[in-house]
C-alpha positions, 0 to 999 in steps of 0.5 A: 658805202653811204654810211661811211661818207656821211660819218666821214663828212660829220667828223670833218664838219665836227672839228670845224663847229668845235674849233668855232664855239667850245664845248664849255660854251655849249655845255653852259647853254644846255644847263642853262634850259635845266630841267625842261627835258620832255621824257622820249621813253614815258611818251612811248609807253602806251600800253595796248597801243603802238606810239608814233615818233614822227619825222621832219625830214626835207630830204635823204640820200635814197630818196632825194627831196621828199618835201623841200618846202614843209614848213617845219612849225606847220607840220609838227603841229599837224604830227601832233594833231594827228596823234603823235607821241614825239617828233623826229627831227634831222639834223644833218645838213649835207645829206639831209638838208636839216637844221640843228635850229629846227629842234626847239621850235619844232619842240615849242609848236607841237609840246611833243619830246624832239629827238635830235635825228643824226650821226652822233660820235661825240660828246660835243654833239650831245650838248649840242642837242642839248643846248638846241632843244633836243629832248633826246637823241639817237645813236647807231650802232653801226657808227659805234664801237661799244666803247664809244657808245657806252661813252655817248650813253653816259653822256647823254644821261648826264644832260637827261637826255633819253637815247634811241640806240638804232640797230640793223641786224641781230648782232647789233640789236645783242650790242645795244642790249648788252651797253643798256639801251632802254629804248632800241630802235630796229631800222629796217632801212640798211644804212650802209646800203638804204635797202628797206626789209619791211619784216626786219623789225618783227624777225628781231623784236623777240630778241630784245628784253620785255623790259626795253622800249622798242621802235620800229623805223623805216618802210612803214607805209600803211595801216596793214603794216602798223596792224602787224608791228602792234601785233609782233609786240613793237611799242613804236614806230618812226615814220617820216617819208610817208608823212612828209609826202602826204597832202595832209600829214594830220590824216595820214597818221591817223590813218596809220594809227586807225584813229 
């Protein structure tokens, strides 16, 4: 499976970032950036209307390259222009071809919240994110055990980072409830088999507490699909590939958003 390869190839690249810098060194430059943290949650909550996380991705497994030349300060800056609430920035470089160094000035060119977009499955990837830029990050239920995840959870609170807990399936969405997930991401992409459900987020929203934040990620492609997610309830969207492809990613959300 395609998820086990990646998560396969994130330990193996983890032990070698820790065996080169320690987590103590990382945990002292993500104290250092204090209290600079943008909240991811309150930049979601539009009540009335759908939020936009909008995602800086170069490339993915399913798709190949999507835009291998986007210049990250000019697009971001575009995202915000076009009416996005934060950014989604990949991480991932063997899959994903993304940059760990993307997230502060990504941060800086848009003043949007960056979400660190990876594989997280352990505590040092989070003072990573921390130290790098990241306002908050994402973990997916499909890589974790419960255990792991409340670990990560309390870890990530504990650097004010906010979390997006990404599920796929109803069982996983009753998972991220139950370890308190205030912001949960319904995936639409099956990440063990990149399939897209378009619907998946609208069948599953009425499973999660009114309480929580949730977003809607992957296969949103126009206004129509935006039009029914508002409808079911969803509070956000993440959208990347549609973005990344446009000629101009400014009007492209906007004309997501019905701006």
């Amino acid at each position: 499976m395609i998820l086990d390869e990646i998560l396969a190839r994130t330990r193996t690249d983890l032990e070698t970032r820790k065996a080169a810098r320690p987590l103590s060194e990382i945990a002292r430059a993500a104290a250092e950036r204090g209290a600079q943290r943008r909240s991811l949650a309150a930049a979601l909550r539009r009540p009335g209307a759908i939020a936009c996380i909008a995602e800086y991705k170069r490339k993915s497994p399913s798709a190949g390259w999507i835009n291998e030349h986007a210049d990250l300060e000019t697009t971001v800056r575009a995202y915000a222009a076009g009416g996005a609430s934060a950014l989604s920035v990949l991480t991932d470089e063997p899959f994903f071809a993304g940059r760990l160094a993307d997230l502060k000035p990504a941060g800086a060119a848009s003043g949007l919240p960056v979400l660190r977009k990876d594989f997280i499955v352990d505590p040092y990837q989070i003072a990573e994110a921390a130290a790098a830029g990241a306002d908050a990050i994402l973990l997916i239920v499909a890589a974790l055990d419960d255990a792991t995840m409340v670990e990560l959870l309390g870890a990530a609170r504990a650097m004010r980072l906010d979390v997006l807990v990404e599920a796929h399936d109803a069982e996983e969405v009753t998972r991220a409830v139950a370890v308190g997930a205030g912001i949960i991401g319904i995936n639409n992409r099956d990440l063990r088999t990149f399939t897209v459900d378009r619907d998946l987020a609208i069948r599953l929203r009425p499973t999660i507490p009114a309480d929580r934040i949730v977003v809607a990620e992957s296969g949103i492609r126009d206004a129509a699909d935006v039009a029914r997610l508002r409808a079911a309830g969803v509070d956000a969207m993440l959208v990347g590939e549609t973005l990344m492809r446009a000629p101009d990613p400014a009007a492209a959300l906007r004309g997501l958003l019905g701006a």
